[in-house]
Z-matrix of the N, CA and C atoms (Angstrom, degrees):
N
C 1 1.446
C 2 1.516 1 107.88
N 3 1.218 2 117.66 1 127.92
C 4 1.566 3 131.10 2 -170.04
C 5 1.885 4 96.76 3 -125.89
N 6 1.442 5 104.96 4 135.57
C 7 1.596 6 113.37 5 153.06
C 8 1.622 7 108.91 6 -116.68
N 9 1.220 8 93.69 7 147.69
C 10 1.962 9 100.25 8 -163.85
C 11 1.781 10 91.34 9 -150.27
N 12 0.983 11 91.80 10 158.83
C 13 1.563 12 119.30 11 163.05
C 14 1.572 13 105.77 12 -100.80
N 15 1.447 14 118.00 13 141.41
C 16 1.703 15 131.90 14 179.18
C 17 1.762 16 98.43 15 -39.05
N 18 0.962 17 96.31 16 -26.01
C 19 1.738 18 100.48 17 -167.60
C 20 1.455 19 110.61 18 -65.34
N 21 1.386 20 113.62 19 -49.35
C 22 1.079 21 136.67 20 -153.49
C 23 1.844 22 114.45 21 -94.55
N 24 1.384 23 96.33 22 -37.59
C 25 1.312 24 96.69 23 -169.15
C 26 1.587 25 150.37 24 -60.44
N 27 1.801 26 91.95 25 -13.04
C 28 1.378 27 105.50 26 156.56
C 29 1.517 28 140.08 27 -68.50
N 30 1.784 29 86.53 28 -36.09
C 31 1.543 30 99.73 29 175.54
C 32 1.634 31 119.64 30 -74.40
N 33 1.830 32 104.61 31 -15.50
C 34 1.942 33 119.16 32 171.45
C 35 1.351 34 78.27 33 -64.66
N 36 1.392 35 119.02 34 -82.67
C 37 1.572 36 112.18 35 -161.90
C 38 1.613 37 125.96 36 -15.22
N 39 1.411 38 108.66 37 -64.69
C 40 1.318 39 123.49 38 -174.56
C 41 1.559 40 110.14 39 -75.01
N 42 1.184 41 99.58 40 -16.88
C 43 1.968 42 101.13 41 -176.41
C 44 2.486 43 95.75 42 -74.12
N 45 1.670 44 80.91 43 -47.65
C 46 1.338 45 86.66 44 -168.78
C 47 2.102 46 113.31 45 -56.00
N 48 1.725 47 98.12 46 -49.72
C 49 1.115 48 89.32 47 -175.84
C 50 1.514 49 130.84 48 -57.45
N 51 1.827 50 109.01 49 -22.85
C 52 1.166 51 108.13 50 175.40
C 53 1.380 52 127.55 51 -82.34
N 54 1.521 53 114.26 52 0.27
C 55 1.453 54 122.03 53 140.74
C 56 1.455 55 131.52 54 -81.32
N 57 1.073 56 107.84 55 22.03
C 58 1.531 57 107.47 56 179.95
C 59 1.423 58 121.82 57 100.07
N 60 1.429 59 121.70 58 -31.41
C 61 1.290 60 141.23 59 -165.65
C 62 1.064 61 113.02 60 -72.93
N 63 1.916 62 147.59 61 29.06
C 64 1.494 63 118.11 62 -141.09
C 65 1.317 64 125.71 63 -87.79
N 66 1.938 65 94.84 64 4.30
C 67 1.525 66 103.62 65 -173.64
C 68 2.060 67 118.32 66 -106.16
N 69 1.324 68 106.37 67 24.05
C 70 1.306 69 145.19 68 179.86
C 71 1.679 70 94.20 69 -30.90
N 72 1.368 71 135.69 70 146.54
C 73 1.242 72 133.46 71 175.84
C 74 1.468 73 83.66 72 -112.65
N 75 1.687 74 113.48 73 145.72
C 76 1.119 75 123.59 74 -171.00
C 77 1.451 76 91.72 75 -124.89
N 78 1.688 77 141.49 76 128.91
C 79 1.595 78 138.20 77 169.46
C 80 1.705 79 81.91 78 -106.08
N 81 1.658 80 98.58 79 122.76
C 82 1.495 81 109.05 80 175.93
C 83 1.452 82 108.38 81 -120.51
N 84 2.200 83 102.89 82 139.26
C 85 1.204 84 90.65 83 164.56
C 86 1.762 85 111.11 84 -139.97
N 87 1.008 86 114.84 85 164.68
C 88 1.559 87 129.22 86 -153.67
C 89 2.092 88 79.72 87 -60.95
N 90 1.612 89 97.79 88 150.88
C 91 1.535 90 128.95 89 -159.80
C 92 1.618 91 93.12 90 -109.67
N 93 1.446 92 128.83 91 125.88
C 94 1.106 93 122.36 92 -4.08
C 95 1.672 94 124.75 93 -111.89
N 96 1.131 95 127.74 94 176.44
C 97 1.568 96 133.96 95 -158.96
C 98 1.444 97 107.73 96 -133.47
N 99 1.085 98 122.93 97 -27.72
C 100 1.829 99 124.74 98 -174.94
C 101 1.421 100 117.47 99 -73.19
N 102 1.550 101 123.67 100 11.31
C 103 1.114 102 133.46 101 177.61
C 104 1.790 103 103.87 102 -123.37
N 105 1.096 104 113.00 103 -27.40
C 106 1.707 105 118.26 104 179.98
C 107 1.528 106 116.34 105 -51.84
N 108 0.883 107 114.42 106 148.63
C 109 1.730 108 118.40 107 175.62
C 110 1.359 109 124.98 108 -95.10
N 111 1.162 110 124.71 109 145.95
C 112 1.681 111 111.70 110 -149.30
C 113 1.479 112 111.01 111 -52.22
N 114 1.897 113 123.77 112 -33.60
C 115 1.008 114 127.40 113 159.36
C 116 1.618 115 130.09 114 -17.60
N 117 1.660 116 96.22 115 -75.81
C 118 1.511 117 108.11 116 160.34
C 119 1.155 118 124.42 117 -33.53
N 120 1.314 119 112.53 118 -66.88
C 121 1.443 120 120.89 119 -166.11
C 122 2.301 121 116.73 120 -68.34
N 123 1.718 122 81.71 121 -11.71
C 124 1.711 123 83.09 122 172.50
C 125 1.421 124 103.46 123 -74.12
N 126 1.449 125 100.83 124 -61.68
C 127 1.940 126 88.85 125 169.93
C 128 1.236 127 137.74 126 -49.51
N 129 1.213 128 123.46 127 0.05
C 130 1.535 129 131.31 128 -168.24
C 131 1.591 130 83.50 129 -101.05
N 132 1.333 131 124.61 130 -67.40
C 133 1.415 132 133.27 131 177.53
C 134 1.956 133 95.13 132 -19.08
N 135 2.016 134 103.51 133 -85.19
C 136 1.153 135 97.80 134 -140.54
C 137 1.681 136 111.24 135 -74.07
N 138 1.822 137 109.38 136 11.79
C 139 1.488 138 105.82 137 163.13
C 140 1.299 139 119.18 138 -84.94
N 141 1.783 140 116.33 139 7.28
C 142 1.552 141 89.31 140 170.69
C 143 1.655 142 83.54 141 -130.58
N 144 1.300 143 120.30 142 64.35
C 145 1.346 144 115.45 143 -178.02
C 146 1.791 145 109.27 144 -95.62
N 147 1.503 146 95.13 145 -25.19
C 148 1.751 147 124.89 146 161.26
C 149 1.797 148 117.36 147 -33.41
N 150 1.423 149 63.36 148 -70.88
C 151 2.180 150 83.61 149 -179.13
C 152 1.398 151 104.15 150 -76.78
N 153 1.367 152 134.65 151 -34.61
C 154 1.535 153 110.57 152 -178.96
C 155 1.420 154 113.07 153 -73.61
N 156 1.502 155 112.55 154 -39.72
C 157 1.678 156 106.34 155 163.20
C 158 1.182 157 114.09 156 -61.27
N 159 0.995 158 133.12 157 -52.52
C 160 1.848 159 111.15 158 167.07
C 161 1.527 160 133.08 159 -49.02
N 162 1.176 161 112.26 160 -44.77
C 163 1.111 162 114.63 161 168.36
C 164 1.593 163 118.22 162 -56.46
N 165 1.303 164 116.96 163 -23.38
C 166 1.455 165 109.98 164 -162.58
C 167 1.422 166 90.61 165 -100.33
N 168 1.645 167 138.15 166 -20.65
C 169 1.096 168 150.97 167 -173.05
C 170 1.331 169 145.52 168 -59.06
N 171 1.755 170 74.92 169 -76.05
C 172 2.256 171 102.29 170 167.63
C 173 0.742 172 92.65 171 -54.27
N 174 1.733 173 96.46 172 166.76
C 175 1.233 174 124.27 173 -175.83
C 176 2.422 175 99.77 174 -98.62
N 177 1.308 176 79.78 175 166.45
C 178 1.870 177 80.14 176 -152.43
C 179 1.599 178 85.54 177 -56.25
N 180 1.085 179 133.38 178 -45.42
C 181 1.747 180 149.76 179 -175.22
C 182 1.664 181 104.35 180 -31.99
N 183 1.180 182 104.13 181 -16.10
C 184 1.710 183 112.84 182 -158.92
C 185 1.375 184 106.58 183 -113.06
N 186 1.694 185 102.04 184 -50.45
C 187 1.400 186 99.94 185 177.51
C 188 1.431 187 124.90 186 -77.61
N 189 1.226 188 101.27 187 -30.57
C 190 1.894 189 105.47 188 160.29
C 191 1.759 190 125.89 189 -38.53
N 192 1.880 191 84.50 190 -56.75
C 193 1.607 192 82.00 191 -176.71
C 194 1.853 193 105.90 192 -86.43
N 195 1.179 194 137.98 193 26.64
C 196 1.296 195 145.67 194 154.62
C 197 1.265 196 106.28 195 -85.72
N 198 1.375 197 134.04 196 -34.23
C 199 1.259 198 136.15 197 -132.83
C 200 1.780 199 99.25 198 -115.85
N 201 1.745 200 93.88 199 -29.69
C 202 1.690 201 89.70 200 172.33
C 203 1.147 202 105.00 201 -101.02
N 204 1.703 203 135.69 202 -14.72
C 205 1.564 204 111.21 203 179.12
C 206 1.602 205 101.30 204 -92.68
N 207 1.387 206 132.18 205 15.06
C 208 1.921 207 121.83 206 149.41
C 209 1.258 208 87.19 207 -88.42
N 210 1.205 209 142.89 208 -44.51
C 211 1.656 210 111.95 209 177.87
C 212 1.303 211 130.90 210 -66.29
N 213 1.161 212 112.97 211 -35.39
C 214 1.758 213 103.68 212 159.50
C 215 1.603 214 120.13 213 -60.81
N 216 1.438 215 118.69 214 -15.32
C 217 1.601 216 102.16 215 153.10
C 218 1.374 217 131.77 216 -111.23
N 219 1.787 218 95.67 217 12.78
C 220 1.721 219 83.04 218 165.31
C 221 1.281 220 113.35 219 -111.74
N 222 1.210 221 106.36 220 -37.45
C 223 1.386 222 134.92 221 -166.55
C 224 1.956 223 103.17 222 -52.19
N 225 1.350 224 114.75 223 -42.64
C 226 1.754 225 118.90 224 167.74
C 227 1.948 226 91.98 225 -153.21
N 228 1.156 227 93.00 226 85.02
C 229 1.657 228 79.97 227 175.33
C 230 1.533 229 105.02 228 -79.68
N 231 1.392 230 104.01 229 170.98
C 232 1.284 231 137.50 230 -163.00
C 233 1.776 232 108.76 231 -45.30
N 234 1.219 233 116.73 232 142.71
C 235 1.391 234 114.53 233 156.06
C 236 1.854 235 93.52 234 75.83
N 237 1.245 236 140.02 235 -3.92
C 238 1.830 237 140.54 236 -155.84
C 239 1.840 238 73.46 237 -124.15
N 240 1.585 239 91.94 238 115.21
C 241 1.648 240 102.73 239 172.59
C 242 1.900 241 84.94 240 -117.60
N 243 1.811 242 94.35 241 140.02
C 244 1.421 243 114.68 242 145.31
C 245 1.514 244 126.99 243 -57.71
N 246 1.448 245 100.42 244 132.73
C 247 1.167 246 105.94 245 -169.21
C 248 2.413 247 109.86 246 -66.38
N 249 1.414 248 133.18 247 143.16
C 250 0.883 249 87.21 248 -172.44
C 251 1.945 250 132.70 249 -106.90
N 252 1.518 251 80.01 250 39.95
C 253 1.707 252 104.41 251 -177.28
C 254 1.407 253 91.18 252 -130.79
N 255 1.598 254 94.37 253 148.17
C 256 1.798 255 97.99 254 161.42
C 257 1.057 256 119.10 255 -77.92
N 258 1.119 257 115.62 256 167.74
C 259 1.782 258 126.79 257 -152.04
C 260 1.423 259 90.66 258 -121.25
């Protein structure tokens, strides 16, 4: 279980997979937060209060296959062809 800011959360991703982890539940919230007032930041909390109980929850069978079908649309989404020379 990972908390990230939008900013951040690709690079948790990639930090996690290269420890082994690649199916990591990420609770994300919009970047930036170090100016918010504790107010704010309770609501930011209890909108990803969803995903941290899930994440800590499912069963791994669940979060795997969650975890690879957002990667099949971020990871090369749809219709975005590789170029077929390097650039």
């Amino acid at each position: 279980m990972m908390i990230s800011t939008d900013t951040f959360t690709n690079f948790g991703r990639r930090q996690a997979s290269l420890k082994k982890l690649p199916y990591v539940v990420i609770a994300e919230t919009p970047n930036p937060i170090r100016q918010l007032d504790e107010g704010t930041l309770r609501q930011r909390a209890k909108g990803m209060l969803d995903t941290i109980i899930w994440g800590l929850t499912a069963p791994a069978e669940a979060i795997q296959k969650h975890n690879q079908e957002l990667a099949s649309k971020t990871v090369r989404p749809a219709g975005i062809v590789r170029a077929s020379h390097p650039v």
